[in-house]
N, CA, C and O atoms as a GROMACS GRO file, in nm:
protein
  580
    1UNK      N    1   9.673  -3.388  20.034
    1UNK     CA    2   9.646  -3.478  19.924
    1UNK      C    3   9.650  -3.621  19.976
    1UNK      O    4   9.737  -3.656  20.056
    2UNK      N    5   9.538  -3.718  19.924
    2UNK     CA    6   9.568  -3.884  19.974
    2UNK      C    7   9.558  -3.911  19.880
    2UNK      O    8   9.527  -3.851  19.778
    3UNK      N    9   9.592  -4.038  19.911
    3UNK     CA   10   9.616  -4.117  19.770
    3UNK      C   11   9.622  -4.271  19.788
    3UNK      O   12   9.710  -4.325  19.854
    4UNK      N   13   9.540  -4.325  19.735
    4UNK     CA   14   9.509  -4.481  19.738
    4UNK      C   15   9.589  -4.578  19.644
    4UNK      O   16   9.578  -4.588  19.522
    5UNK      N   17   9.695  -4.665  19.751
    5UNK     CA   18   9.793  -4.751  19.624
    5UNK      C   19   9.680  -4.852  19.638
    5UNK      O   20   9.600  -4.841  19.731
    6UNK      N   21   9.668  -4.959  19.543
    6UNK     CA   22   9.636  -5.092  19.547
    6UNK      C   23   9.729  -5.182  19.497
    6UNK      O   24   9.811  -5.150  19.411
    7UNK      N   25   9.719  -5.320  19.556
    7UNK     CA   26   9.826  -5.384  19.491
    7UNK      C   27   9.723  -5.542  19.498
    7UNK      O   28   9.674  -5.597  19.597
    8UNK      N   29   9.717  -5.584  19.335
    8UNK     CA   30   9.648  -5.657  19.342
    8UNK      C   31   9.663  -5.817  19.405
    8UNK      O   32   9.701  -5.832  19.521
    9UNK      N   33   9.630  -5.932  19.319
    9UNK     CA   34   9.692  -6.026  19.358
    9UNK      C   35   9.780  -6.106  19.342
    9UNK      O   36   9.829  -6.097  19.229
   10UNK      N   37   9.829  -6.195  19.412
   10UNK     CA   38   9.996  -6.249  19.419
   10UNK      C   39  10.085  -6.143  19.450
   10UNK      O   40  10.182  -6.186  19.513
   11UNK      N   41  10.090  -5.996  19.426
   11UNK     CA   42  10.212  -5.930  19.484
   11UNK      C   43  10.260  -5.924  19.609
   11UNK      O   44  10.334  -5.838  19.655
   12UNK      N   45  10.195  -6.059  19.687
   12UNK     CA   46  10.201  -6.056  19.822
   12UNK      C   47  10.317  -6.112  19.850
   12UNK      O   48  10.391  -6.098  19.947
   13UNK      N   49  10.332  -6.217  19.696
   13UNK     CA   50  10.452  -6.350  19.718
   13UNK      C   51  10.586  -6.266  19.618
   13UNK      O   52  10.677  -6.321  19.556
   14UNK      N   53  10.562  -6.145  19.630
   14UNK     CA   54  10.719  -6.044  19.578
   14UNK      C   55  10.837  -6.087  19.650
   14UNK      O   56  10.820  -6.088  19.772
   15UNK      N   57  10.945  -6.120  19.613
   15UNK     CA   58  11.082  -6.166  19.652
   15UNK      C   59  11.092  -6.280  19.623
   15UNK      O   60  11.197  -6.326  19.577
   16UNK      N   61  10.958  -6.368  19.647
   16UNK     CA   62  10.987  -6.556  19.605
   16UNK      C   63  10.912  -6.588  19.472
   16UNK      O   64  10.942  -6.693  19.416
   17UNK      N   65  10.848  -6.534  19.434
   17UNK     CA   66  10.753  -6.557  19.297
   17UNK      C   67  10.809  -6.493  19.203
   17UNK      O   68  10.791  -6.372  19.186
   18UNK      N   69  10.893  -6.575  19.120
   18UNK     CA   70  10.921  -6.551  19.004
   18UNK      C   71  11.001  -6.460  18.976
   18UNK      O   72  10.974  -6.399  18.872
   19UNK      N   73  11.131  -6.416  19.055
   19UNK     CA   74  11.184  -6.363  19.070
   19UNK      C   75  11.299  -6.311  18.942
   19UNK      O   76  11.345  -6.200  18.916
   20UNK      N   77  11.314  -6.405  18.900
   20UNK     CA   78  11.325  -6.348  18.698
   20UNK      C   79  11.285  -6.265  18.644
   20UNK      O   80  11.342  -6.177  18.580
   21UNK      N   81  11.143  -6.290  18.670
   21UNK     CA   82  11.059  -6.162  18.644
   21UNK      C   83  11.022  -6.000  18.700
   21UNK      O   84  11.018  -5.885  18.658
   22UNK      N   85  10.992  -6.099  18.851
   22UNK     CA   86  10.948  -5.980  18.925
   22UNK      C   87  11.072  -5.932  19.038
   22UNK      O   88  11.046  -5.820  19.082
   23UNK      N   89  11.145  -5.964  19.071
   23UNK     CA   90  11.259  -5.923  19.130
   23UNK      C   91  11.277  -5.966  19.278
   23UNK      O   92  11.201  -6.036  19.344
   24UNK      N   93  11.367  -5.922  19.305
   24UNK     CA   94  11.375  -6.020  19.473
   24UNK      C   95  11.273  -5.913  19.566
   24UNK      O   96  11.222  -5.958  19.669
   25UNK      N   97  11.250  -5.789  19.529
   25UNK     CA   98  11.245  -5.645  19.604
   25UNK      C   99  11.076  -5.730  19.695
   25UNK      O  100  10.997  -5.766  19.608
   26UNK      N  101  11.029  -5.758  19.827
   26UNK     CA  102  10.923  -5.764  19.882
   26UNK      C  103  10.832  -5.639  19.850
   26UNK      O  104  10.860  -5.527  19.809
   27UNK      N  105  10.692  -5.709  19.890
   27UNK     CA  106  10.620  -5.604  19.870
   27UNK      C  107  10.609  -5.505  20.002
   27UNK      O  108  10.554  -5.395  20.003
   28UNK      N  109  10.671  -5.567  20.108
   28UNK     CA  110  10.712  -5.462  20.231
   28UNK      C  111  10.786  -5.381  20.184
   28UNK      O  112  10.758  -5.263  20.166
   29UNK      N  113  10.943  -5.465  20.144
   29UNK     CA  114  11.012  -5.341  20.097
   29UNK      C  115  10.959  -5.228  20.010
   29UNK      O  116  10.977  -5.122  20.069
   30UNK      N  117  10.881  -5.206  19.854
   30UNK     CA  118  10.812  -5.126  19.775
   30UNK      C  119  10.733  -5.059  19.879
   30UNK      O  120  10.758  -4.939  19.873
   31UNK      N  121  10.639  -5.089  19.982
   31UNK     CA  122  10.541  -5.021  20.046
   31UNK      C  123  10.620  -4.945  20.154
   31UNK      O  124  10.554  -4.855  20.206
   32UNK      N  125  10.753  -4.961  20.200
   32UNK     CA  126  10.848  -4.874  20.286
   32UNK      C  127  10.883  -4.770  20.185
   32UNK      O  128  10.872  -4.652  20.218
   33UNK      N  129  10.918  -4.796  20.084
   33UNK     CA  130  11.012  -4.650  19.990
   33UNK      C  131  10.862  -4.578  19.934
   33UNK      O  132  10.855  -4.458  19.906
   34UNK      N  133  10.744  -4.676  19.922
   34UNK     CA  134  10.671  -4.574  19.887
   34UNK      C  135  10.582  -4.476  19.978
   34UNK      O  136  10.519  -4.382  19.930
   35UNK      N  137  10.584  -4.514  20.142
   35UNK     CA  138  10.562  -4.423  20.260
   35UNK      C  139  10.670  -4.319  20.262
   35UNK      O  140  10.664  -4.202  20.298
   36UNK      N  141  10.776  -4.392  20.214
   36UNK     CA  142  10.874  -4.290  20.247
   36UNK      C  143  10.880  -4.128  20.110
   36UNK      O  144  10.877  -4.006  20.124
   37UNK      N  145  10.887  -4.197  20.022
   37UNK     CA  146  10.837  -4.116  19.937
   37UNK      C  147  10.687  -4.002  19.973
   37UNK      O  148  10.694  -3.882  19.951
   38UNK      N  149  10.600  -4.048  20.011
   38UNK     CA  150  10.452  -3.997  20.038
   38UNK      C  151  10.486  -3.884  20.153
   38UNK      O  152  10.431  -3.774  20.157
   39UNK      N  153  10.562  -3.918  20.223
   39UNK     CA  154  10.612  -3.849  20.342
   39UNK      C  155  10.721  -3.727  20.315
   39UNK      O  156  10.709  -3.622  20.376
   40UNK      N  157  10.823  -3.746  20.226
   40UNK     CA  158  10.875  -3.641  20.122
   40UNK      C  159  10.787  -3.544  20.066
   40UNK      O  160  10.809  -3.424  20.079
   41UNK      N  161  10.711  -3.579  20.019
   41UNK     CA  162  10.558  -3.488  19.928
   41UNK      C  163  10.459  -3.444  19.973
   41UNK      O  164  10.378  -3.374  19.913
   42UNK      N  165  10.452  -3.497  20.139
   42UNK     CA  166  10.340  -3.399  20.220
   42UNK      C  167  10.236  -3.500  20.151
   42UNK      O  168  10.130  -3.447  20.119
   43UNK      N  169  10.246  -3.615  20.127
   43UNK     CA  170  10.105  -3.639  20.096
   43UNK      C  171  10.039  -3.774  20.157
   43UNK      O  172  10.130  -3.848  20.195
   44UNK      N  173   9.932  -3.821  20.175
   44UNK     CA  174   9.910  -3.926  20.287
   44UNK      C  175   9.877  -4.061  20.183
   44UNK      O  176   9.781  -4.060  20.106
   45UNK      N  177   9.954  -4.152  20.192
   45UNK     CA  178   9.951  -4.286  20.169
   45UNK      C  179   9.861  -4.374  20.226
   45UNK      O  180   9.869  -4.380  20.349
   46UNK      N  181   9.753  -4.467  20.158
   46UNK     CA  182   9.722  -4.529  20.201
   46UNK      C  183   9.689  -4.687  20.132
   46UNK      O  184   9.585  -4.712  20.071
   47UNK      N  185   9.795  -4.782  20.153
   47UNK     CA  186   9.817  -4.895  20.063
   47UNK      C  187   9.722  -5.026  20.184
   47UNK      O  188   9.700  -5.047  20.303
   48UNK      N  189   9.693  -5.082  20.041
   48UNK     CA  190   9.613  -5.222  20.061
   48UNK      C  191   9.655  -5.362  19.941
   48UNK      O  192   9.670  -5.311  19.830
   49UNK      N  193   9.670  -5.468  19.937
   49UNK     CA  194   9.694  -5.578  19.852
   49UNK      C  195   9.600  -5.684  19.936
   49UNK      O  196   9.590  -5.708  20.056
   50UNK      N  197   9.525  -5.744  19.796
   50UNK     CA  198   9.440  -5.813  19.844
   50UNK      C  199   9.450  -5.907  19.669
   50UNK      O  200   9.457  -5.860  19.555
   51UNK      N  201   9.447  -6.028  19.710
   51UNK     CA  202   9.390  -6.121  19.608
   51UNK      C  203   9.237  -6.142  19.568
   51UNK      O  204   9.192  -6.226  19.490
   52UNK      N  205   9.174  -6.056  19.632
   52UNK     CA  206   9.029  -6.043  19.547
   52UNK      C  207   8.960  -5.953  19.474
   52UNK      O  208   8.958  -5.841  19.526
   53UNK      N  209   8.895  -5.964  19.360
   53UNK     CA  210   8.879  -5.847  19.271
   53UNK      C  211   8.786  -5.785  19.357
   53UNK      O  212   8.796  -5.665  19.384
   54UNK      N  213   8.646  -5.894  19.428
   54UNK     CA  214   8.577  -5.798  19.494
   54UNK      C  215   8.606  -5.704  19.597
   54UNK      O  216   8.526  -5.613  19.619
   55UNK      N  217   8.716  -5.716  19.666
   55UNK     CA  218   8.763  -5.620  19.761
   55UNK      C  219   8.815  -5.528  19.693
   55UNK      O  220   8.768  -5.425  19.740
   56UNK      N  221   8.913  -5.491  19.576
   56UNK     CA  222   8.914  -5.428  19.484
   56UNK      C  223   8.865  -5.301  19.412
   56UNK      O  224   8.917  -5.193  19.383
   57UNK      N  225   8.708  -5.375  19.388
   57UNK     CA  226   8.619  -5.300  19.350
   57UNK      C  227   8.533  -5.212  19.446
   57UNK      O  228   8.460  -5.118  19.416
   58UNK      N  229   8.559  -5.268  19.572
   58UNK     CA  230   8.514  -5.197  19.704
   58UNK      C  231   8.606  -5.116  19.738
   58UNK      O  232   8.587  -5.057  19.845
   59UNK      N  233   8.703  -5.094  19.679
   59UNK     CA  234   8.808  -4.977  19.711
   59UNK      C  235   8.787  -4.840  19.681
   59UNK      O  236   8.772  -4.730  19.734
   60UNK      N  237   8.795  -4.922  19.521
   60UNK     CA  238   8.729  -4.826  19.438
   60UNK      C  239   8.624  -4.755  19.463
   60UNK      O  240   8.634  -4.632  19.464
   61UNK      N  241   8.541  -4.797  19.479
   61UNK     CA  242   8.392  -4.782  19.473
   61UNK      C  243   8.403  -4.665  19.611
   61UNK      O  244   8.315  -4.584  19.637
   62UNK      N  245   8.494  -4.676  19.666
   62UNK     CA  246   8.464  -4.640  19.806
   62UNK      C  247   8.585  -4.473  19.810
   62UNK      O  248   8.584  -4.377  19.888
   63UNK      N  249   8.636  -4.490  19.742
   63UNK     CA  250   8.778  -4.411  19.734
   63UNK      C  251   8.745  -4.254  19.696
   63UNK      O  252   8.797  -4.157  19.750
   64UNK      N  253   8.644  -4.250  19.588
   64UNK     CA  254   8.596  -4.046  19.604
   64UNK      C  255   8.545  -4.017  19.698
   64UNK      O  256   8.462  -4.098  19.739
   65UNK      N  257   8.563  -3.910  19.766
   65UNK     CA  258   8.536  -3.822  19.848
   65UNK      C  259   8.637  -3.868  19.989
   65UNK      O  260   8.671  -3.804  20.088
   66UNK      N  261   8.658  -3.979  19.953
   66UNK     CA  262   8.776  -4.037  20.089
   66UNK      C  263   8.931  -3.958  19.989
   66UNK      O  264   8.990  -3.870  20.050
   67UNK      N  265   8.968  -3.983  19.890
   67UNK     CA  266   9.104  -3.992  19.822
   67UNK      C  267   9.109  -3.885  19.662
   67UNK      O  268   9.029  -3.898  19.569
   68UNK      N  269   9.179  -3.822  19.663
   68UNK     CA  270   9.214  -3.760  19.532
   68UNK      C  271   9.234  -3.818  19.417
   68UNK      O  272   9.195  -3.767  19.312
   69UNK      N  273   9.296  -3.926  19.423
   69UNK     CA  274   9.322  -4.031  19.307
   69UNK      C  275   9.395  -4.187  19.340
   69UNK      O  276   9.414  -4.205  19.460
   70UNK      N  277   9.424  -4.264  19.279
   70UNK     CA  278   9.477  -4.412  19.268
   70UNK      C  279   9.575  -4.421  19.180
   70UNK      O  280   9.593  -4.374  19.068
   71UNK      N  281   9.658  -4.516  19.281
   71UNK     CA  282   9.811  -4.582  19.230
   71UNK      C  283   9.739  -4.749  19.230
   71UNK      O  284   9.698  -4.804  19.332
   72UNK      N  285   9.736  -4.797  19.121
   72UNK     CA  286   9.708  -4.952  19.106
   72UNK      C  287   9.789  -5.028  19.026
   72UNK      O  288   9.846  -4.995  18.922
   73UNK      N  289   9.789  -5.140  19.088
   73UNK     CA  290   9.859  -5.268  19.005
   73UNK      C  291   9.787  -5.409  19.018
   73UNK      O  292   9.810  -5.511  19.085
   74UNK      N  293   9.648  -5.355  18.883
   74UNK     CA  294   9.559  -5.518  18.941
   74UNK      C  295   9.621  -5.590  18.917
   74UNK      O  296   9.559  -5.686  18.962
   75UNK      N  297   9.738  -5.643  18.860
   75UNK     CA  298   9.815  -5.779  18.880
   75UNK      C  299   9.719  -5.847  18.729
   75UNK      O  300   9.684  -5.779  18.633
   76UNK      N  301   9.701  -5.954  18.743
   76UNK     CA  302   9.622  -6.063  18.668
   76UNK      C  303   9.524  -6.005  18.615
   76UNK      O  304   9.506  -6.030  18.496
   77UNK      N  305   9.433  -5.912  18.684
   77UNK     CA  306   9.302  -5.857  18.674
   77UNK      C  307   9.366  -5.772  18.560
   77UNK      O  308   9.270  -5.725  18.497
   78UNK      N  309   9.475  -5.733  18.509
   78UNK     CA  310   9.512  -5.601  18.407
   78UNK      C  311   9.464  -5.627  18.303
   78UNK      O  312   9.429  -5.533  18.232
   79UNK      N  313   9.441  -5.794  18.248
   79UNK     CA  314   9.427  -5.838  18.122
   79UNK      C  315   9.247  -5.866  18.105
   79UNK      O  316   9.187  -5.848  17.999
   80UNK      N  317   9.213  -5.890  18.173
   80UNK     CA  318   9.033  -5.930  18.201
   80UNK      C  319   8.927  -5.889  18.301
   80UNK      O  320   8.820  -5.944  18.328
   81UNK      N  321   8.981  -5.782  18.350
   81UNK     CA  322   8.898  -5.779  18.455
   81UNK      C  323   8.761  -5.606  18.421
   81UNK      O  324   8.757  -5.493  18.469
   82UNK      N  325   8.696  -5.662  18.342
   82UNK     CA  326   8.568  -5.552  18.303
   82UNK      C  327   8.524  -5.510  18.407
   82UNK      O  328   8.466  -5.402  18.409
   83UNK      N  329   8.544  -5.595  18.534
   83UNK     CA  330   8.462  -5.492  18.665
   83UNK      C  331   8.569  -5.393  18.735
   83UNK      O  332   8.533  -5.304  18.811
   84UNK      N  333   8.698  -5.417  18.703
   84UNK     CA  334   8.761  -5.293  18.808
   84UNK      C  335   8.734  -5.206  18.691
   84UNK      O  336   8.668  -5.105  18.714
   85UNK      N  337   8.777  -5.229  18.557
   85UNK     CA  338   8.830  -5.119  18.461
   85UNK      C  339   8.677  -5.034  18.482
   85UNK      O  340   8.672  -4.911  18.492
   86UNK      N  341   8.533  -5.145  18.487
   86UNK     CA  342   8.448  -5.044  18.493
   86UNK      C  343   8.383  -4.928  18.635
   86UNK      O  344   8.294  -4.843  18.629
   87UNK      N  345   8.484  -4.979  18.772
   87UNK     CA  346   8.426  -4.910  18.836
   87UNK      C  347   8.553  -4.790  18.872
   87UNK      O  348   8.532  -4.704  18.958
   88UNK      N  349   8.692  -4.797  18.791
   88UNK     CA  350   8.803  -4.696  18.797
   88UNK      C  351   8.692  -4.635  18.681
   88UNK      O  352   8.639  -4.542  18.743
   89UNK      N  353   8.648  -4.637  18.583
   89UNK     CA  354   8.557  -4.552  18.517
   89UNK      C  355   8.442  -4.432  18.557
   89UNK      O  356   8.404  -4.318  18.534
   90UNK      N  357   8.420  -4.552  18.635
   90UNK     CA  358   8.295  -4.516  18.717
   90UNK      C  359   8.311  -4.379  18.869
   90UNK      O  360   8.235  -4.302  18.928
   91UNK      N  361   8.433  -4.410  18.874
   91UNK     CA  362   8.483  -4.277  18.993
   91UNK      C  363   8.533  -4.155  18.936
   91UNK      O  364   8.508  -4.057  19.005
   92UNK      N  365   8.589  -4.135  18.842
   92UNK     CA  366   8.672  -4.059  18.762
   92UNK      C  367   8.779  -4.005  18.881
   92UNK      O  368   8.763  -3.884  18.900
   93UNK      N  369   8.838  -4.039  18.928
   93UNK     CA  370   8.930  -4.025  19.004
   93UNK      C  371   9.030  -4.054  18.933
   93UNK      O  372   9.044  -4.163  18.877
   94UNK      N  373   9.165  -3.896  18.923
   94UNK     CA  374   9.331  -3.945  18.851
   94UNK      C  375   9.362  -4.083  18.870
   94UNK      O  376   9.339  -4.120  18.985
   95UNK      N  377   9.401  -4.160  18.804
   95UNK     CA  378   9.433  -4.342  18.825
   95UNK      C  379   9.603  -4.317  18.719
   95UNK      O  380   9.634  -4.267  18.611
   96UNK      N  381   9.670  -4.385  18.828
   96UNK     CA  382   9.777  -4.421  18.719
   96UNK      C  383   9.832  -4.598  18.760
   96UNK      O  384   9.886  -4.636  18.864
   97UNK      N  385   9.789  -4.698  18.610
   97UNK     CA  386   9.808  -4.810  18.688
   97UNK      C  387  10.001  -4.819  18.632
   97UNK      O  388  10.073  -4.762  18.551
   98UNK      N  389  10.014  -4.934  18.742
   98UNK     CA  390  10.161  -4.970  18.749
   98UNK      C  391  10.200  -5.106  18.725
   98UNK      O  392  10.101  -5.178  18.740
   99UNK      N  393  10.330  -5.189  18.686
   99UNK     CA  394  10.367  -5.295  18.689
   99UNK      C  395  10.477  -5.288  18.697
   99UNK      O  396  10.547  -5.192  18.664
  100UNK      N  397  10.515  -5.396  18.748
  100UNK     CA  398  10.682  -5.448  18.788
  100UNK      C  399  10.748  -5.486  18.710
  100UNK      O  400  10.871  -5.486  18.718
  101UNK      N  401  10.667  -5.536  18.593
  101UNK     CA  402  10.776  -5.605  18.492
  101UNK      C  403  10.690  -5.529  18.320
  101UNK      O  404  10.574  -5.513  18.282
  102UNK      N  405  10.827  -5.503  18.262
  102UNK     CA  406  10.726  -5.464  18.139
  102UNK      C  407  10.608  -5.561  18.043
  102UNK      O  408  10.620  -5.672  17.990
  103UNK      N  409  10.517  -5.487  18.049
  103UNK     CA  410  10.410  -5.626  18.033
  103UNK      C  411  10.395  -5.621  17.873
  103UNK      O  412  10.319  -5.702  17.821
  104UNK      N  413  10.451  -5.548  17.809
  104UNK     CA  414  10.474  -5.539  17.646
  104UNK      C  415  10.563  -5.640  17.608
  104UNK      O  416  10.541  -5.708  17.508
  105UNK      N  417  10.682  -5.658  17.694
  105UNK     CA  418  10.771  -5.731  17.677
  105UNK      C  419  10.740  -5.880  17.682
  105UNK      O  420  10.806  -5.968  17.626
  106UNK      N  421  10.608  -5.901  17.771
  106UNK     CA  422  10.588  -6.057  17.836
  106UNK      C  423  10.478  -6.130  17.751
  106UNK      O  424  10.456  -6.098  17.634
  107UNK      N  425  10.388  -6.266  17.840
  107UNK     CA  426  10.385  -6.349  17.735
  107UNK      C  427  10.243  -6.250  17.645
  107UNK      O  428  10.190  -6.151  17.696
  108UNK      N  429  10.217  -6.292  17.547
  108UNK     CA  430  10.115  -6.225  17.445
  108UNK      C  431  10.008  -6.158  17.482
  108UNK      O  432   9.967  -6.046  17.449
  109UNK      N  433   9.947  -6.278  17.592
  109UNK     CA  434   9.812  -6.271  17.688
  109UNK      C  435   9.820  -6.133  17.760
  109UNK      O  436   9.713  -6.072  17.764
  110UNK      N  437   9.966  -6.053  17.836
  110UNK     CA  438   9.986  -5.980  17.923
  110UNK      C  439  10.002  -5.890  17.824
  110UNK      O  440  10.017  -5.794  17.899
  111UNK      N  441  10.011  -5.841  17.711
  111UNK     CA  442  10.035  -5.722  17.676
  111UNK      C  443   9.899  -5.664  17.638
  111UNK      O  444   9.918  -5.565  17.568
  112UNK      N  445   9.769  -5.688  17.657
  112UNK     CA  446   9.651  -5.643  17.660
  112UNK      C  447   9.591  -5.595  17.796
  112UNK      O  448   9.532  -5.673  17.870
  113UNK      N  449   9.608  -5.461  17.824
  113UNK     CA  450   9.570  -5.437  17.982
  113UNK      C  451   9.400  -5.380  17.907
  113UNK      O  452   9.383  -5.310  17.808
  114UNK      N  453   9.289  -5.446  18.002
  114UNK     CA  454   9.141  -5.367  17.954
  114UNK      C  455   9.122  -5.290  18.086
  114UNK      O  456   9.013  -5.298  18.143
  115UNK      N  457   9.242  -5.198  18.148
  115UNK     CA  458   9.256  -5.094  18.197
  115UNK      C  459   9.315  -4.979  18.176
  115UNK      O  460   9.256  -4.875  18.207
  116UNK      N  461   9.427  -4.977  18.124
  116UNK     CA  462   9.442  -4.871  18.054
  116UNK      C  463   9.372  -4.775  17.999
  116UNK      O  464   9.413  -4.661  18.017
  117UNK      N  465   9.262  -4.792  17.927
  117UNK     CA  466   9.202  -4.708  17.856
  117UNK      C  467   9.094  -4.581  17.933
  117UNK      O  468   9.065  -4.470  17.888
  118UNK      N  469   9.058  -4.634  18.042
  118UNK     CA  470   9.002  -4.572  18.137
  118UNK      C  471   9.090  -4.520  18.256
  118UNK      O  472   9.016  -4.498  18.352
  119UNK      N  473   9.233  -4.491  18.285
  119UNK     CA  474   9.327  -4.452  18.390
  119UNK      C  475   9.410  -4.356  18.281
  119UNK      O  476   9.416  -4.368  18.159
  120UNK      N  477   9.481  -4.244  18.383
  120UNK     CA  478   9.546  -4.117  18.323
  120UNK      C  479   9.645  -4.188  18.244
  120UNK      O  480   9.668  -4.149  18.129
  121UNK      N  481   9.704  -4.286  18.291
  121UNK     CA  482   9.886  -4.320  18.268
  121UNK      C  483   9.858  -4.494  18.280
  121UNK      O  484   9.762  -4.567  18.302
  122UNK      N  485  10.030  -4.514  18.245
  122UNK     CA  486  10.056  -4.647  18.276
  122UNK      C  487  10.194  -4.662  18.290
  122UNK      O  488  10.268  -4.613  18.204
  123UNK      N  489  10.243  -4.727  18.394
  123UNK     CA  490  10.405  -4.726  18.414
  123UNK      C  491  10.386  -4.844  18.438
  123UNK      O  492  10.296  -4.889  18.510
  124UNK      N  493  10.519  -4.939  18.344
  124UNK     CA  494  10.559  -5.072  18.358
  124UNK      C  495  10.729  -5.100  18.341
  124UNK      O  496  10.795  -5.010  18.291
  125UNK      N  497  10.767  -5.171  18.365
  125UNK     CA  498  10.916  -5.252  18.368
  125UNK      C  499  11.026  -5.178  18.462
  125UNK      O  500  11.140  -5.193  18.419
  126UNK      N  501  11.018  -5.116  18.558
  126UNK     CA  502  11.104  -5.054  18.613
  126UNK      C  503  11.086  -5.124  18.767
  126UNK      O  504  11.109  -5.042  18.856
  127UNK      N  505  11.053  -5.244  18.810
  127UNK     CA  506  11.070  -5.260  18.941
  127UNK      C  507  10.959  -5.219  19.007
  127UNK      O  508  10.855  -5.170  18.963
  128UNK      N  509  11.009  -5.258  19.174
  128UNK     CA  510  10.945  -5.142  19.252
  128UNK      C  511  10.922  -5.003  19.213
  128UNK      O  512  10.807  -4.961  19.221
  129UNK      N  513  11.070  -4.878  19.149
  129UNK     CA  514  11.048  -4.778  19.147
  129UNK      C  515  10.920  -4.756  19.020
  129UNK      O  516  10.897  -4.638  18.992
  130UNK      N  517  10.840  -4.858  18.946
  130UNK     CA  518  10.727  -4.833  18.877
  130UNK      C  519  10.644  -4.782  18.970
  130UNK      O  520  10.549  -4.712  18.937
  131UNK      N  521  10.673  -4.814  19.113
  131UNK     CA  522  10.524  -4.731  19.199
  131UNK      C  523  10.554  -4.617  19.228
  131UNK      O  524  10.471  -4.527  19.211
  132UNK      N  525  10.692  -4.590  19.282
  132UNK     CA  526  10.733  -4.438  19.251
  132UNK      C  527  10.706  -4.382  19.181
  132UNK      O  528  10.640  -4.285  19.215
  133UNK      N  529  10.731  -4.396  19.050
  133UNK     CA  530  10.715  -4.327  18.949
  133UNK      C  531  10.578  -4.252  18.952
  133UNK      O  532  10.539  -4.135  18.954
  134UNK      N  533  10.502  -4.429  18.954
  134UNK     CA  534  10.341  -4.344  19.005
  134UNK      C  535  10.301  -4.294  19.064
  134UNK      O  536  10.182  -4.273  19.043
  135UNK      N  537  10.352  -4.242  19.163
  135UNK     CA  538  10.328  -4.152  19.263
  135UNK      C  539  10.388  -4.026  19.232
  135UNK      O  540  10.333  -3.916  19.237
  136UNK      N  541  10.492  -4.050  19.204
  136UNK     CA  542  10.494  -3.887  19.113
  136UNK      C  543  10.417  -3.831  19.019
  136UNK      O  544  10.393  -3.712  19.000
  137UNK      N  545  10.380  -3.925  18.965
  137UNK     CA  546  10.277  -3.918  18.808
  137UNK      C  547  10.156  -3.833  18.846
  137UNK      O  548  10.110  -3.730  18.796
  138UNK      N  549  10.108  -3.932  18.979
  138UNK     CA  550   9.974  -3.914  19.012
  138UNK      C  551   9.927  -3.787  19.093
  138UNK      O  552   9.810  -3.750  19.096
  139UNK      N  553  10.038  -3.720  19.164
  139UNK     CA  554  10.054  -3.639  19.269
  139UNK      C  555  10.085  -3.487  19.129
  139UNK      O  556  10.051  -3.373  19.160
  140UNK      N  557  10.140  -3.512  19.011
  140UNK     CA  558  10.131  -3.413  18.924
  140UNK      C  559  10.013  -3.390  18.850
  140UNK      O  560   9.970  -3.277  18.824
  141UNK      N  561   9.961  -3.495  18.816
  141UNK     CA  562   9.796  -3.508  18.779
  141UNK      C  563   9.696  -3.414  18.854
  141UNK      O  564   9.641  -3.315  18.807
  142UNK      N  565   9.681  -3.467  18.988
  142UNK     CA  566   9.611  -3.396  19.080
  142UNK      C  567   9.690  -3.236  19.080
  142UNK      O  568   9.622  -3.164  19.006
  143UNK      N  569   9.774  -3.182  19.119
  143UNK     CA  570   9.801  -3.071  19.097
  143UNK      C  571   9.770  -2.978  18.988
  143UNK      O  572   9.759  -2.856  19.000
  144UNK      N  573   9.754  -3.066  18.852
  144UNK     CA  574   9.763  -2.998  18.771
  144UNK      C  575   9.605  -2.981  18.706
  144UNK      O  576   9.558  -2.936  18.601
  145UNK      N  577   9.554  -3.041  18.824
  145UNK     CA  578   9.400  -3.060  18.757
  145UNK      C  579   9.296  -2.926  18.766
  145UNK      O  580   9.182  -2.933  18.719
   0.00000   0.00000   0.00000
């Protein structure tokens, strides 16, 4: 089984950005527990973070027949971004997106993801372990498909 994390943009600046919010945890650290995890499950990890939607959408676009399904966290892109939501549509590949901080909880603007509606799941407010989670999520999806 593979499996494609994405991590959109700014989660690059995890530990110093906003750490109220998003927690001290780096996005090295999250991408160590979540190899390590992948490696528990027999299943092959393959993470990327990029601040551009178009690289993004080239993931996507690129990810069936390479990957079973997607672990994502477009970041910013969760609230406006019609071109990922339409090309995670466009693959039908299991998708479970993720966030670090509960985005129901935050400002008004963030509690509208125009991704959701097209991905299996959605895990938010639990930290790093929100990507865990998704990886469990996503790795039961595919099994159960």
């Amino acid at each position: 089984m593979k499996i494609l994390m994405i991590h959109g943009p700014n989660l690059n600046l995890l530990g110093t950005r906003e750490p109220n919010v998003y927690g001290m945890e780096t996005l090295e650290s999250i991408n160590e527990r979540c190899v390590h995890l992948a490696n528990e499950l027999g299943i092959e990890l393959s993470i990327y973070q990029t601040n551009s939607e178009s690289e993004i959408l080239d993931l996507i676009q690129r990810a069936p027949g390479s990957f079973d399904g997607i672990v994502i966290n477009p970041g910013a892109f969760t609230h406006y971004s019609y071109a990922i939501r339409d090309a995670l549509a466009a693959v039908k590949l299991p998708t479970v997106e993720v966030h670090l901080s509960n985005i129901q909880a935050r400002e008004e603007f963030r509690r509208e993801s125009v991704i959701a509606p097209v991905v299996s799941g959605q895990i938010s407010g639990f930290g790093g372990d929100s990507y865990l989670l998704g990886i469990h999520a996503l790795v039961g999806l595919i099994k159960n498909a």
